[in-house]
N, C-alpha and C positions, 0 to 999 in steps of 0.2 A: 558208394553211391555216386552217380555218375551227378557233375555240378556244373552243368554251362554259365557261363557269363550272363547275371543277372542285373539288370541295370535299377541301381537303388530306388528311383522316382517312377518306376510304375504304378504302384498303387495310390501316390498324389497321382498323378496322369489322369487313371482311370474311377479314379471315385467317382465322377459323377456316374460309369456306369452303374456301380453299384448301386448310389444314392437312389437314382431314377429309375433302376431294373426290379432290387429287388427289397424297399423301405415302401413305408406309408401304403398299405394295402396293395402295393402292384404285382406281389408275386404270390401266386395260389400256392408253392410249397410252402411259403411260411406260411401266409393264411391261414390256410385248412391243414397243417401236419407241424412244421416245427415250432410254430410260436404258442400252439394247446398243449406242445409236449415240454415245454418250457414254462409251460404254466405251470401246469402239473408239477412237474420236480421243482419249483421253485417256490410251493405252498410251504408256507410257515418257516420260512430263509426271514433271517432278521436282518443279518453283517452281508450283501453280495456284493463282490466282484465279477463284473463281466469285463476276461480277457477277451481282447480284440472286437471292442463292442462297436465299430464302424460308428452309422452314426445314432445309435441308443436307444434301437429299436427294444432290446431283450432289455435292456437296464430299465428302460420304463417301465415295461413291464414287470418288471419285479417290486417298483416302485405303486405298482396297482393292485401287485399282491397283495400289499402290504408291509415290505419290506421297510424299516427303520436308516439304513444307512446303506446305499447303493453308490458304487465307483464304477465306470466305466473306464478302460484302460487300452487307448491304441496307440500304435507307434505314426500314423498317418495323420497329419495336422488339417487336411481338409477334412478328416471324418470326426476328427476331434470336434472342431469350430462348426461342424453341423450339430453335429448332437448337441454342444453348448446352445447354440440358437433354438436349438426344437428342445428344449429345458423337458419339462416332465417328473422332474424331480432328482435326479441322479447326476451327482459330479463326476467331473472328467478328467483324465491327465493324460498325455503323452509318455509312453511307456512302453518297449518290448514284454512279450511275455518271459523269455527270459532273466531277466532283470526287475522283478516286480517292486516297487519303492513303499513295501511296508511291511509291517514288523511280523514276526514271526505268532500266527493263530489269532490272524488279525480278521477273519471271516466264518462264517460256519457256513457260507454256499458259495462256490464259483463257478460261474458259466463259460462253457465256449462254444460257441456256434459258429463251423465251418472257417476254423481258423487255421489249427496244426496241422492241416495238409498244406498249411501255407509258410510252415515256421522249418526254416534247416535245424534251429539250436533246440528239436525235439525233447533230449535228455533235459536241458538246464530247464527249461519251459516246465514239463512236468515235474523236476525237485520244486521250483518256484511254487507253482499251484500246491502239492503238497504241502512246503512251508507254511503258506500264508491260513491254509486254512487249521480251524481247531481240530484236537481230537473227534471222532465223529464225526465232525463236519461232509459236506456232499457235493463232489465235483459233478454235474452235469454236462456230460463231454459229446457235442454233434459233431460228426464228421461226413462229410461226401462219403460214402459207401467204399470202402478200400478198392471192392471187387469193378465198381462202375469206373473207378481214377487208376484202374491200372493203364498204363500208354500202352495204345494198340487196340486197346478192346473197343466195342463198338457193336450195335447193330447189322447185321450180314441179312440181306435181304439176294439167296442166291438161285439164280434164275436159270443156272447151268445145270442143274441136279433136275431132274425127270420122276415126278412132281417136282416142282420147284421148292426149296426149303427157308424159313427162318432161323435165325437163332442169333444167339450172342456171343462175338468173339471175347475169349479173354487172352490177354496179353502176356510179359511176362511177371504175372504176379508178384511172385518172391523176389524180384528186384527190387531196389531200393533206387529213386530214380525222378531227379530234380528236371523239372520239363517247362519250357514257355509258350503257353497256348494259347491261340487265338482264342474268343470266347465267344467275340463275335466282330466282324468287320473293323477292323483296324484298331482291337482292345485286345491287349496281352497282356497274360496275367502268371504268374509263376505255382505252378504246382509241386507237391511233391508226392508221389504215390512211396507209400510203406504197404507192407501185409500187415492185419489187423493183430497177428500176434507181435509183432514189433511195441505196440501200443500197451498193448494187456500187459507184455512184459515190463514195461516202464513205466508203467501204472504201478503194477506190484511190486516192482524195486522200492518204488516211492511210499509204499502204504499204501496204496488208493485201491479200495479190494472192489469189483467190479460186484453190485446188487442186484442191477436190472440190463438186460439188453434188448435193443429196440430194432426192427429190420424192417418197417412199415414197406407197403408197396406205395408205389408212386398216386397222389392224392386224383380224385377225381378233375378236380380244376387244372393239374398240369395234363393229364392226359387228353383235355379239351382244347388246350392250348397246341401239342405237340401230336399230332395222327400220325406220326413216325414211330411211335414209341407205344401205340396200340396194343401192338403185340407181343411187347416187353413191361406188360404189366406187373409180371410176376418177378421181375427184377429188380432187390432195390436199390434205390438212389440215396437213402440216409443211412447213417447209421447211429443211432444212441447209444452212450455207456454211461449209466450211474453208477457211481464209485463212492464207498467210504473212508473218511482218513482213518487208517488206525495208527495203533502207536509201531515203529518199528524197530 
C-alpha cells in the first residue's frame, strides 16, 4: 500500500469542518439515508459502542433508540469535547479503533460510520470490534462506497466524443492506496481506498459474517445540493455491511 507522509494533527485541524459540514441537521446524506439506516440496525442494541463517533451524532442516536449503555470512542480530542458538550446521553473516551480499552464481549452492537477508510491498522481495528463485541452480537459497518474512494475515479463529463458522453471514471481499484485529499479549500483529510473484498475478508477472518448489504443511490437532498452529480445518480456513494459475531 502506497503510505505518504501523514501529518498527525489533521484531524484536530479540521474538525471543525466536520463538526459544521456535516452534524446537527446540515448534511442531507445523513439526514435522509445514514442516520435512518443507523437507526434501523441499531433497534434493540442494549451495550453500543460507536467507533469513531466524532462528535456523537450516531451514539445519541442510539441513546434514543433506547439503548441502556452507549460509549463513543475517538482518537481526536476536539470531537471528543464536542460530543461531551452536546451530552444526549452517551460517554466518551479518547481511543483508536485499534486499541479499544475494554474487556472482551463487552457490547452486543458496534457502529462505525465512515471511519476505516480512515484507519491504516485496518486488521488490528477489525480483531478489536470483533473482540469487544458478544457472541451474536451486530457490527453495523458504513463505509464511503470503495468503488466512489478509489483515487482517480471521478465524474467525466466528455465533450470530444460526437454525441458528447457521460460516465464515471474508475481508477485503480484493486490498489491499496493511502491519499491526502483536499475536500475542500484548504481542508486535508487522509483517505484510504481498499477493494470491498479486502473488508469482507477481514471481516470473516474476525467472525463478523456479513447479513445485510446496503448500496443506496445518492439521497434526494444531496443530489439538490450537488447538479454535478445529476447524472450519477445510479452511482453509489455509501456503502452498508451488517455483520454477525460468530464464535471462530
Amino acid at each position: 500500500m502506497t503510505t505518504p507522509d501523514v501529518p498527525e494533527d489533521l484531524w484536530e485541524t479540521h474538525a471543525g469542518w466536520w463538526q459544521e459540514g456535516f452534524t446537527d441537521g446540515a448534511d442531507p446524506e445523513y439526514e435522509e439515508q445514514i442516520l435512518p439506516l443507523a437507526a434501523h440496525y441499531l433497534q434493540g442494541a442494549r451495550r453500543v459502542l460507536d467507533v469513531g463517533c466524532g462528535e456523537g451524532q450516531v451514539a445519541r442516536l442510539a441513546v434514543s433508540g433506547g439503548a441502556t449503555t452507549v460509549i463513543g470512542v475517538d482518537p481526536t480530542r476536539a470531537q471528543v469535547e464536542l460530543a461531551a458538550r452536546r451530552a444526549g446521553g452517551p460517554a466518551y473516551a479518547r481511543s483508536g479503533a485499534d486499541r479499544l480499552p475494554f474487556a472482551d464481549a463487552s457490547f452486543d452492537t458496534v457502529v462505525a460510520c465512515l471511519v476505516f477508510e480512515h484507519i491504516e491498522a485496518v486488521d488490528d481495528a477489525i480483531a478489536e470490534v470483533a473482540r469487544v463485541l458478544e457472541p451474536g452480537g451486530r457490527f453495523v459497518f458504513f463505509l464511503n462506497h470503495p468503488l466512489l474512494q478509489t483515487p482517480s475515479s471521478g465524474w467525466i463529463d466528455d465533450q470530444i466524443l460526437d454525441p458528447p458522453e457521460q460516465y464515471w471514471r474508475i481508477g485503480p481499484y484493486l490498489v491499496e492506496e493511502l491519499s491526502i485529499e483536499e475536500v475542500e479549500k484548504d481542508v486535508f483529510i487522509p483517505f484510504i481506498h481498499r477493494p470491498l473484498s479486502r473488508y469482507v475478508n477481514a471481516l470473516a477472518h474476525n467472525g463478523l459474517l456479513v447479513t445485510q448489504m446496503h448500496e443506496p443511490a445518492p439521497p434526494a437532498g444531496f443530489l439538490a445540493k450537488a447538479a454535478e452529480y445529476q447524472a450519477a445518480a445510479t452511482i453509489p456513494r455509501l456503502l452498508l455491511l451488517v455483520t454477525e459475531r460468530h464464535q471462530r
